[in-house]
N, C-alpha and C positions, 0 to 999 in steps of 0.2 A: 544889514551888511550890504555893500556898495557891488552893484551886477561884477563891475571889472576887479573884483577882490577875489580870487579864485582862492582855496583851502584844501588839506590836504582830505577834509571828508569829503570834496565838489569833485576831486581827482578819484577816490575811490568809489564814488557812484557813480561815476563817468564810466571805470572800467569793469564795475559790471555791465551798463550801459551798453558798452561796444563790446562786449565779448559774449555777456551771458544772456540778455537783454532781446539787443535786435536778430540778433539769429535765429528766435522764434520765428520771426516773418517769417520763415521759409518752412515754420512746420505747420503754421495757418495755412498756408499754400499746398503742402503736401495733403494735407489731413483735410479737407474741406473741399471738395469739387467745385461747392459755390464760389469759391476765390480760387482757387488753381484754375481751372476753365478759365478764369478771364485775360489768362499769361498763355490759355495754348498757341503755338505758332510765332509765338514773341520771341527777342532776340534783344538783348539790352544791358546793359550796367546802372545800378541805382547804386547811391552812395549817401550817408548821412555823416556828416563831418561838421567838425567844430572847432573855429581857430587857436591854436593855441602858441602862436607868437609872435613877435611884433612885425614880422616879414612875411606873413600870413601863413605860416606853418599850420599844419590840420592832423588834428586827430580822428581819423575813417574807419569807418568798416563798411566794403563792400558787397554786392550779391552780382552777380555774375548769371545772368539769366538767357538758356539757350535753347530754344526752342519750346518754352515751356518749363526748361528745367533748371531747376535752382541749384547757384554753388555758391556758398559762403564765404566770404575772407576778413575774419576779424581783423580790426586792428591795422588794416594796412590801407592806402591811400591811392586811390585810382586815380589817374594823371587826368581822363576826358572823358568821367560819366554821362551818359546820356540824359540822368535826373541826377539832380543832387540837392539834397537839405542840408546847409551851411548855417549851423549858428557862429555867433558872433562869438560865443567863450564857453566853459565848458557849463558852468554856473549854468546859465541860460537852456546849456542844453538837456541837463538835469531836471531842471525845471520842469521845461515841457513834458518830458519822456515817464517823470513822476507823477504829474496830472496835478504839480503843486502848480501850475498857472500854463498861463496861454504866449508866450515869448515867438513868435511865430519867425520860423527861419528863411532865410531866405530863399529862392528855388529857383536854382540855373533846369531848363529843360521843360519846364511847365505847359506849354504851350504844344506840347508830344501828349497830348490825350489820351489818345492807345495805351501810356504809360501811366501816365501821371494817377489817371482816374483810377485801375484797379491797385494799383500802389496804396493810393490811399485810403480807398475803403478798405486791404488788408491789414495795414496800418490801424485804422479805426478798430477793426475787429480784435486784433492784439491789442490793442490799450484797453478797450469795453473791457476785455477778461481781467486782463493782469491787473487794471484799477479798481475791479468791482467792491464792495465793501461786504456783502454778501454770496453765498453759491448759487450758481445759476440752477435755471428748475429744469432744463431736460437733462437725460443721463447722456446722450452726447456732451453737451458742455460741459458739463461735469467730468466726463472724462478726458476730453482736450484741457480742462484747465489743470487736471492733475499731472498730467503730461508736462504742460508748459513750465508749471513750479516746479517739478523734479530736477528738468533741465535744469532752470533758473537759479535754482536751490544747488546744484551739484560746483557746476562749474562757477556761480559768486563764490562758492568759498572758494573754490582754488584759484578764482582769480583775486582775491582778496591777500590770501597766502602769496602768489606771485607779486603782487605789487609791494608786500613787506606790513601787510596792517600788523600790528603787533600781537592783537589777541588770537589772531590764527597763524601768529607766526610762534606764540608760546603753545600751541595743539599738534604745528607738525614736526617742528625742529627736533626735540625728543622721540618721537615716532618710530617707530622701526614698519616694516613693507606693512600697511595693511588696507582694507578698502572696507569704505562703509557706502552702504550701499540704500536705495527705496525702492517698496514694490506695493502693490496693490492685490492681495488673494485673487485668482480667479481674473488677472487681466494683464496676462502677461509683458504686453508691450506698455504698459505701463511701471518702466523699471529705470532706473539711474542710477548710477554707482559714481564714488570718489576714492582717487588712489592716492593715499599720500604716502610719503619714506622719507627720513631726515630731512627733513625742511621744504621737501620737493612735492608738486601734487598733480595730477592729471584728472579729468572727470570724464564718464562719456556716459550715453544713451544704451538701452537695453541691459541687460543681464552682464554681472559684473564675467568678463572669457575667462579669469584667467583659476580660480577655485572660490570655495567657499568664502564670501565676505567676512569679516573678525567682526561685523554690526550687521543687521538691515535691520532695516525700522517698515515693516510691513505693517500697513492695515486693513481692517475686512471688508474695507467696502471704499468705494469714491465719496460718500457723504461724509463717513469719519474723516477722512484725510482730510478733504478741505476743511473740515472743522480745526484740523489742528493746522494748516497749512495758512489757514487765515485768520489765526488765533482767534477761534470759536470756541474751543474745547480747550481741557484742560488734561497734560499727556499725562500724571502721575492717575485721572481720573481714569482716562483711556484704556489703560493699560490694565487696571483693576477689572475692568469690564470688557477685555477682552479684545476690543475698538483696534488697541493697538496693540504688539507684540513686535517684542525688542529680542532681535535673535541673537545669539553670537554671546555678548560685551555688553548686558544692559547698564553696565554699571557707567559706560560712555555716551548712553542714552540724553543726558542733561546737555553734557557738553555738545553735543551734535546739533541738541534742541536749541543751545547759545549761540551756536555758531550760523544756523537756520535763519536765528531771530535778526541776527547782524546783517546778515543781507538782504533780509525785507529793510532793515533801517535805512540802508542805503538805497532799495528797490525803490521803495515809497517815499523818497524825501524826508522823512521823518525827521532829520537833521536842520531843514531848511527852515529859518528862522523867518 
């Protein structure tokens, strides 16, 4: 298919992309001294945007960086970033960001080193994880990548629900208030929850506030999960052996696990022909 052919799959990996996607940079950054240290004392705007019309309209999400400290803004378009990665269409920028090819964007601000360079290597360190095809071998990584898919996992479906995909728009339409939630035994801050209500969905980080989840899908350990998290494992095997444990609604367990699997399809290009 022709780069400048955009599709409505190119638009629903895009907005994981810009919602659920780059906003990890900032937990690479939080969670790692080796890359936060190298933003102490910095003050900046980075921006990754991707045109999306013929007067050069841009689809953005920015980070807002002040003194070291990161602030996120999905989805919204900063007038006079400091750095900015500009692809030419969204395609392209799918591409890249899925590790299905090298589309290399263009980069107003480059020449800001201070900047440019620990951007990148944070950059690099988020893509190493989220692209790996394997679990990595120390139980640190292992526990930032579960971390990172929780997020990823929570908020792609709701953002997939927000844009109208239809197979998560037939899971929350019918719905009445409920939150399905992820956790890890024994590692607390390792938790994401998803709140959906007639048609409507919100996801966030840590322990679902508001009562008991109608789902979690807990497992006993950081190995099992990414086993299932990177379709390693097999959840009806899981569960038999303990691996995994579906609280609440196991009988929602499938569909949760279909809905999981949709936005790796979309994470990983999988679509990309």
């Amino acid at each position: 298919m022709a780069m400048n052919v955009i599709t409505q799959e190119d638009k629903y990996a895009a907005g994981i992309f810009f919602n659920a996607a780059l906003p990890l940079l900032k937990v690479i950054a939080e969670s790692e001294p080796k890359y936060g240290e190298k933003f102490k004392g910095k003050s900046f705007v980075f921006q990754v945007s991707a045109i999306t019309g013929e007067n050069g309209e841009k689809t953005a999400t920015h980070f807002v960086v002040e003194d070291g400290v990161w602030n996120v803004f999905v989805n919204k378009v900063h007038d006079n970033p400091d750095l900015e990665f500009i692809f030419p269409n969204l395609r392209k920028f799918v591409i890249f960001f899925s590790g299905k090819g090298m589309p290399l964007p263009k980069i107003k601000g480059i020449s800001k080193l201070g900047i440019f360079v620990p951007i990148l290597l944070t950059l690099l360190r988020m893509a190493g994880l989220l692209q790996a095809k394997n679990p990595p071998q120390k139980d640190f990584d292992k526990e930032l990548l579960v971390k990172l898919y929780f997020y990823l996992l929570s908020v792609g479906i709701s953002q997939l629900n927000k844009m109208g995909h239809p197979e998560v728009k037939a899971f929350t339409e019918p719905s009445p208030d409920r939150a399905y939630a992820y956790a890890v035994i024994g590692y607390p801050e390792l938790q994401a929850w998803l709140r959906i209500k007639a048609g409507n969905s919100k996801a966030g980080r840590g322990e679902y506030p508001r009562c008991k989840p109608f789902l979690t899908m807990k497992f006993d350990n950081t190995v099992h999960a990414l086993d299932i998290l990177m379709s390693k494992g097999d959840m009806i095997e899981y569960m038999k052996e303990g691996y995994l444990i579906i609280e609440g609604a196991p009988e929602f367990g499938g569909t949760l696990g279909s809905l999981m699997m949709l936005v790796g399809y979309y994470a990983q290009g999988q679509y990309l022909k």
